[in-house]
N, CA and C atoms as a LAMMPS dump frame, in Angstrom:
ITEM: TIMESTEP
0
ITEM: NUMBER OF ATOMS
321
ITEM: BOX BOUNDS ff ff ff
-5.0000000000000000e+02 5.0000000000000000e+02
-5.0000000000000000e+02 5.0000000000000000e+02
-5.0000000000000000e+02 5.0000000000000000e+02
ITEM: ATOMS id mol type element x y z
1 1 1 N 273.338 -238.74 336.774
2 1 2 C 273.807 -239.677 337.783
3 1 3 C 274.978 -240.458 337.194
4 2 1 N 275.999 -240.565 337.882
5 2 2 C 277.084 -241.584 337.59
6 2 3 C 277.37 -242.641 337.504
7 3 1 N 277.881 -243.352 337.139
8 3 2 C 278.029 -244.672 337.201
9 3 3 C 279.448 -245.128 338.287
10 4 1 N 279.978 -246.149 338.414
11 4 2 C 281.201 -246.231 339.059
12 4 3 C 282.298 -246.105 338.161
13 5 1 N 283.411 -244.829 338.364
14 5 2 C 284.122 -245.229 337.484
15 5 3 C 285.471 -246.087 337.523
16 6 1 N 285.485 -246.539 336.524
17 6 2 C 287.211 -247.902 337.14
18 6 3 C 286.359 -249.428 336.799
19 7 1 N 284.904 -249.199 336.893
20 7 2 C 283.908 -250.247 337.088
21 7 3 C 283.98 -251.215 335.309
22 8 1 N 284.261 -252.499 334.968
23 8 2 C 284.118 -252.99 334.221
24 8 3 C 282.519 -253.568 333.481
25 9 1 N 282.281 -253.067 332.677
26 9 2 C 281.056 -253.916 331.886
27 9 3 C 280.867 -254.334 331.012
28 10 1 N 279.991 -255.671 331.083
29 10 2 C 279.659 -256.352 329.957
30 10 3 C 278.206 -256.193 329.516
31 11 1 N 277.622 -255.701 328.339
32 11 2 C 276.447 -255.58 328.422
33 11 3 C 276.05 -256.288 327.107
34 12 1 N 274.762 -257.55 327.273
35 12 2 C 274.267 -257.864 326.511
36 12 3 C 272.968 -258.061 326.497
37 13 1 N 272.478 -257.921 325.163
38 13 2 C 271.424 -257.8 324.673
39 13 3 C 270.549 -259.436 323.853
40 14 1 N 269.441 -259.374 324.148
41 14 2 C 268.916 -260.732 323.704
42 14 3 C 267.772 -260.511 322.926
43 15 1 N 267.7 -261.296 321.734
44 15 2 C 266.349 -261.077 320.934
45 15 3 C 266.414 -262.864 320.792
46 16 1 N 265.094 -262.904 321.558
47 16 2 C 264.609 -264.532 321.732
48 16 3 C 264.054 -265.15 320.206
49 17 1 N 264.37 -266.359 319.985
50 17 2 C 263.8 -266.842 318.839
51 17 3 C 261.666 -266.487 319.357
52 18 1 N 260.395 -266.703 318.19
53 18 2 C 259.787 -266.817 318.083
54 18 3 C 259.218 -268.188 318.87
55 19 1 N 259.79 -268.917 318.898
56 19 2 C 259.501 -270.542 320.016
57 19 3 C 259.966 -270.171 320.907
58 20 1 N 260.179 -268.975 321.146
59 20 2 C 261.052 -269.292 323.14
60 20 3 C 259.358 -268.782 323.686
61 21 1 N 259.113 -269.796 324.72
62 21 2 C 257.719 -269.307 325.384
63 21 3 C 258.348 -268.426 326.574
64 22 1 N 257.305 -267.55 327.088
65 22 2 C 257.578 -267.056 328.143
66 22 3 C 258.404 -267.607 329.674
67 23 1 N 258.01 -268.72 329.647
68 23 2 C 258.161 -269.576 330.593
69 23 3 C 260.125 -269.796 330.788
70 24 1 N 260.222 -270.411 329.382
71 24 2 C 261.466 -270.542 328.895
72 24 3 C 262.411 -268.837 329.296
73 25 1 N 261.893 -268.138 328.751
74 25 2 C 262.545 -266.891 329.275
75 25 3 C 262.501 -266.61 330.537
76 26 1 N 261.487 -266.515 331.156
77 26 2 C 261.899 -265.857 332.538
78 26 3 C 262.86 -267.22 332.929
79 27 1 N 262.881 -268.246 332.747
80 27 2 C 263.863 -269.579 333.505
81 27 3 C 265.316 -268.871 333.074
82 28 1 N 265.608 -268.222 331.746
83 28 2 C 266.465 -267.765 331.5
84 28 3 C 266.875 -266.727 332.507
85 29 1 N 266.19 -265.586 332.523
86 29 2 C 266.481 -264.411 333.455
87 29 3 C 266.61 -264.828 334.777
88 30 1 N 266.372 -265.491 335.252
89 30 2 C 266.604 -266.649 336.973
90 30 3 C 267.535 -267.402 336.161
91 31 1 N 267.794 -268.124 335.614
92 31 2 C 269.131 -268.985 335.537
93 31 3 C 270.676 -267.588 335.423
94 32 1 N 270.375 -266.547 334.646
95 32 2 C 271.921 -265.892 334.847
96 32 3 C 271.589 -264.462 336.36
97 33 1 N 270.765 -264.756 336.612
98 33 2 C 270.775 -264.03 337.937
99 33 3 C 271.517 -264.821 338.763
100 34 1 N 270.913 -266.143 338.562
101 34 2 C 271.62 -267.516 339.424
102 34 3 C 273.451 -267.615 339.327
103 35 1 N 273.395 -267.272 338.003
104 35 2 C 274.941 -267.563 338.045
105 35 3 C 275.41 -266.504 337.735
106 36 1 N 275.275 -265.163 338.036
107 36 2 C 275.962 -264.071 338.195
108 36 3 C 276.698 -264.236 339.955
109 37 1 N 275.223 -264.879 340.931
110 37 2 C 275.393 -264.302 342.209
111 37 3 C 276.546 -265.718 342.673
112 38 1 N 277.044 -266.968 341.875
113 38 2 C 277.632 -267.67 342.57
114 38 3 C 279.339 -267.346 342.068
115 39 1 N 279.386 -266.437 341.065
116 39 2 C 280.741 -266.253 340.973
117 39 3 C 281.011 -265.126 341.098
118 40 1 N 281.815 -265.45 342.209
119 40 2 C 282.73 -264.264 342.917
120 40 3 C 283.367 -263.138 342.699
121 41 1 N 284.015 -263.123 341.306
122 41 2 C 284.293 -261.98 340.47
123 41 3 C 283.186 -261.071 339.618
124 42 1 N 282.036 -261.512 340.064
125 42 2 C 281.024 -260.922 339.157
126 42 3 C 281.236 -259.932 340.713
127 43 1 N 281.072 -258.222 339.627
128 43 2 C 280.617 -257.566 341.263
129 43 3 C 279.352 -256.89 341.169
130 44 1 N 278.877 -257.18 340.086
131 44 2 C 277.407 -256.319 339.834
132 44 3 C 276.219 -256.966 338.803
133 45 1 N 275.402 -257.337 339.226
134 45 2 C 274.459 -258.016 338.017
135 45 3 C 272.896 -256.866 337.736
136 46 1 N 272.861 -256.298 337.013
137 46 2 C 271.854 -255.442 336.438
138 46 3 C 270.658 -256.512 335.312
139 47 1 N 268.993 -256.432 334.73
140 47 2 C 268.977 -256.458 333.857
141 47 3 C 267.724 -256.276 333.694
142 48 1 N 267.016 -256.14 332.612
143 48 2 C 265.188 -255.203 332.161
144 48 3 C 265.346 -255.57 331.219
145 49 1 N 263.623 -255.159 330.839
146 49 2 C 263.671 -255.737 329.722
147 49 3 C 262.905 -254.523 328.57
148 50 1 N 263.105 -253.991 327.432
149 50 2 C 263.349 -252.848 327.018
150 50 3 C 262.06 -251.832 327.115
151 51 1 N 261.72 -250.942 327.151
152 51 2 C 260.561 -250.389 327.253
153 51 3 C 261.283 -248.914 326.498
154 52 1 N 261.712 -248.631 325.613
155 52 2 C 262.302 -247.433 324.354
156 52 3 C 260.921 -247.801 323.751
157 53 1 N 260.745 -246.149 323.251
158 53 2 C 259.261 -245.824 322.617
159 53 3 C 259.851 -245.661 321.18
160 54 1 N 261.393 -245.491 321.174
161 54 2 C 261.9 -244.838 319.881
162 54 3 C 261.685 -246.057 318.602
163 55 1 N 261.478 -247.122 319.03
164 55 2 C 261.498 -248.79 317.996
165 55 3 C 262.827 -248.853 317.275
166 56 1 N 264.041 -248.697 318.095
167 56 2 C 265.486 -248.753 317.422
168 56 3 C 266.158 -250.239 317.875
169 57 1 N 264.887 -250.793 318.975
170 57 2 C 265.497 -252.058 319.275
171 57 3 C 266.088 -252.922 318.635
172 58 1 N 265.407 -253.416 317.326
173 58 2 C 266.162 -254.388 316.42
174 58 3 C 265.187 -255.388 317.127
175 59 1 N 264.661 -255.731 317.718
176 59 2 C 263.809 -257.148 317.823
177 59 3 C 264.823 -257.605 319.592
178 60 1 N 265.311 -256.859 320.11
179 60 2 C 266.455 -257.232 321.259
180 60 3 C 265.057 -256.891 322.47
181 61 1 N 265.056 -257.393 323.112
182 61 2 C 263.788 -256.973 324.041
183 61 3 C 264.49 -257.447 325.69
184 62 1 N 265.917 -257.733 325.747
185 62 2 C 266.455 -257.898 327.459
186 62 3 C 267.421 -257.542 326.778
187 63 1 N 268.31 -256.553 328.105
188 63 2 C 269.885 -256.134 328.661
189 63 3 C 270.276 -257.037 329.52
190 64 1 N 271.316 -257.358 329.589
191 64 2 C 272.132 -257.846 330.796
192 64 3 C 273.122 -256.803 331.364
193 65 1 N 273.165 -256.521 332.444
194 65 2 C 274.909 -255.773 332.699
195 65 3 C 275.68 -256.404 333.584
196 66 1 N 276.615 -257.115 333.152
197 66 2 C 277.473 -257.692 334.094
198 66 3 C 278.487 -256.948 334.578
199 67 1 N 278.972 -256.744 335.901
200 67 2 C 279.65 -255.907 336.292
201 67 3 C 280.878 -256.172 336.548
202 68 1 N 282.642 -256.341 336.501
203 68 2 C 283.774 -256.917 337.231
204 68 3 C 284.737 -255.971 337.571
205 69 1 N 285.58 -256.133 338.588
206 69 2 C 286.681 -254.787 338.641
207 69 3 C 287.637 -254.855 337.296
208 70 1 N 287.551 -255.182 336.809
209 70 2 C 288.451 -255.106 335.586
210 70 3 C 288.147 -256.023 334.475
211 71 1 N 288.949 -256.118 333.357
212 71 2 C 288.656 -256.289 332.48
213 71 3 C 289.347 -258.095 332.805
214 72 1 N 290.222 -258.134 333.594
215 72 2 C 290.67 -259.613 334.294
216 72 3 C 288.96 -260.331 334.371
217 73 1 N 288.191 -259.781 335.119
218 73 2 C 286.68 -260.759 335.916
219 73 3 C 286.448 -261.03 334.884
220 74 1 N 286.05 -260.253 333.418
221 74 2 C 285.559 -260.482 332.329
222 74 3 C 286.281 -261.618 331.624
223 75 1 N 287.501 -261.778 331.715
224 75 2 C 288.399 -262.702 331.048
225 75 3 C 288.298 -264.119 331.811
226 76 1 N 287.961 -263.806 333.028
227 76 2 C 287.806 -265.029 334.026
228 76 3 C 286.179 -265.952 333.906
229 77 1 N 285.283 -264.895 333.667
230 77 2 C 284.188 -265.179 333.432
231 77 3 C 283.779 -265.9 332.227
232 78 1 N 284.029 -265.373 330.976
233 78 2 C 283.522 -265.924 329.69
234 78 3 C 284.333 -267.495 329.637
235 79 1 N 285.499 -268.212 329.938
236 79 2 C 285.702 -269.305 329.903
237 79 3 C 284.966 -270.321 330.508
238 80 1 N 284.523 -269.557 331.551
239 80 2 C 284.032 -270.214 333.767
240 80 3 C 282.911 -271.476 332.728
241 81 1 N 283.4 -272.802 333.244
242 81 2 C 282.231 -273.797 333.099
243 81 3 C 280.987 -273.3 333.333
244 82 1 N 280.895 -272.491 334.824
245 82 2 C 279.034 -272.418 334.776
246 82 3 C 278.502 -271.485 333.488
247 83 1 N 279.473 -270.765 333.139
248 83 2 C 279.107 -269.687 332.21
249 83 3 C 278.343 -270.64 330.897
250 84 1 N 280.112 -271.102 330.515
251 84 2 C 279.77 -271.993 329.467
252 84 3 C 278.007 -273.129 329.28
253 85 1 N 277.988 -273.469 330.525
254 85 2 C 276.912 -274.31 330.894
255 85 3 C 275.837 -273.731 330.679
256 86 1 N 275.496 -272.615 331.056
257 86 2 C 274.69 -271.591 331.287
258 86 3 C 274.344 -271.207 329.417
259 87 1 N 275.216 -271.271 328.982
260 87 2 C 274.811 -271.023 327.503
261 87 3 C 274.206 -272.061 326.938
262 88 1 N 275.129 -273.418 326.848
263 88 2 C 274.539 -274.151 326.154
264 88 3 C 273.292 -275.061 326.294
265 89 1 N 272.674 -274.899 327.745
266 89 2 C 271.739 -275.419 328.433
267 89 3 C 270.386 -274.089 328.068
268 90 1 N 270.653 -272.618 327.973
269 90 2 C 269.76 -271.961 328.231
270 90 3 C 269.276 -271.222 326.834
271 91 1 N 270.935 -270.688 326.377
272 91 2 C 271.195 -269.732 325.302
273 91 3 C 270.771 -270.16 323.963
274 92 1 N 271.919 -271.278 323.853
275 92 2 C 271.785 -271.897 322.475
276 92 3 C 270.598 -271.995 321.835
277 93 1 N 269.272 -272.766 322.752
278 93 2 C 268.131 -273.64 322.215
279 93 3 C 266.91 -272.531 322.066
280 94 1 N 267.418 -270.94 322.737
281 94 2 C 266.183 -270.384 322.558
282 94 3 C 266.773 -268.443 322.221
283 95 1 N 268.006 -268.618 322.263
284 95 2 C 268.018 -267.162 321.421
285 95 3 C 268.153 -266.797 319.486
286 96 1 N 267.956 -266.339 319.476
287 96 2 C 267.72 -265.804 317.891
288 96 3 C 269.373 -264.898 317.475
289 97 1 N 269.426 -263.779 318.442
290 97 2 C 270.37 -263.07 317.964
291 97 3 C 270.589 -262.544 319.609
292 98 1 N 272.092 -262.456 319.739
293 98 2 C 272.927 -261.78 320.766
294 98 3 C 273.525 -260.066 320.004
295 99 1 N 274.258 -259.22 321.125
296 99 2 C 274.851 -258.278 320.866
297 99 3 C 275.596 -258.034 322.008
298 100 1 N 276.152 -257.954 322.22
299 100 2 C 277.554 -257.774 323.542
300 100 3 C 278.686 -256.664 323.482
301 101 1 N 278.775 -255.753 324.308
302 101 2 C 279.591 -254.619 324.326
303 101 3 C 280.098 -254.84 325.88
304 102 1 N 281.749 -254.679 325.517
305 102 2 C 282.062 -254.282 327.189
306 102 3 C 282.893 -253.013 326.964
307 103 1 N 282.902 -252.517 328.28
308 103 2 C 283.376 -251.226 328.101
309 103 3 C 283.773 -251.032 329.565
310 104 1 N 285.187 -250.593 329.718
311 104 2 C 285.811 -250.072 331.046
312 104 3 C 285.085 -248.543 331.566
313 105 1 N 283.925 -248.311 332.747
314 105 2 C 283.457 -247.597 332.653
315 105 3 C 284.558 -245.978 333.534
316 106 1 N 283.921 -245.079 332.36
317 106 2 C 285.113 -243.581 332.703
318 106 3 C 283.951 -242.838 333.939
319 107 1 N 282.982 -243.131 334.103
320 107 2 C 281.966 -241.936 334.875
321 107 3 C 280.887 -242.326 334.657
């Protein structure tokens, strides 16, 4: 199956500190659902949480895929106050380790 191609993505990965309670996480996964759907250049919000039998995770246990027509939404996005907000209110106090890949998708 294909993907869109021309389609921009950002995909990141989250391995929660040991103190993040459940609670705290799912508020996370509803807080960037929340602010995927209020900015306008986002055109696609994807995200799960890992279920690989292979154990290559690294301790990362959620994807994000953010979707934009170009590599512009992405440039527009990572500055955007809510973004910013969105980190230091959610990110900062309860992730351990990030990993982030974007990639202009070919197919």
């Amino acid at each position: 199956m294909a993907g869109v191609a021309g389609a921009y993505r950002h995909v990141v990965l989250f391995k929660f500190k040991p103190s993040a309670s459940a609670e705290t996480v799912a508020a996370i996964e509803t807080a960037f659902r929340a602010l995927c759907a209020e900015l306008p250049f986002v055109r696609g919000f994807e995200w799960g949480r890992n279920s690989s039998p292979e154990g290559l995770d690294q301790g990362f246990t959620h994807c994000f895929i953010v979707s934009f027509d170009g590599p512009e939404g992405r440039d527009a996005y990572l500055p955007h106050p809510a973004h910013q907000a969105f980190c230091r209110r959610h990110l900062d106090p309860s992730l351990e380790k990030a990993c982030v890949v974007d990639f202009q998708a070919i197919g």
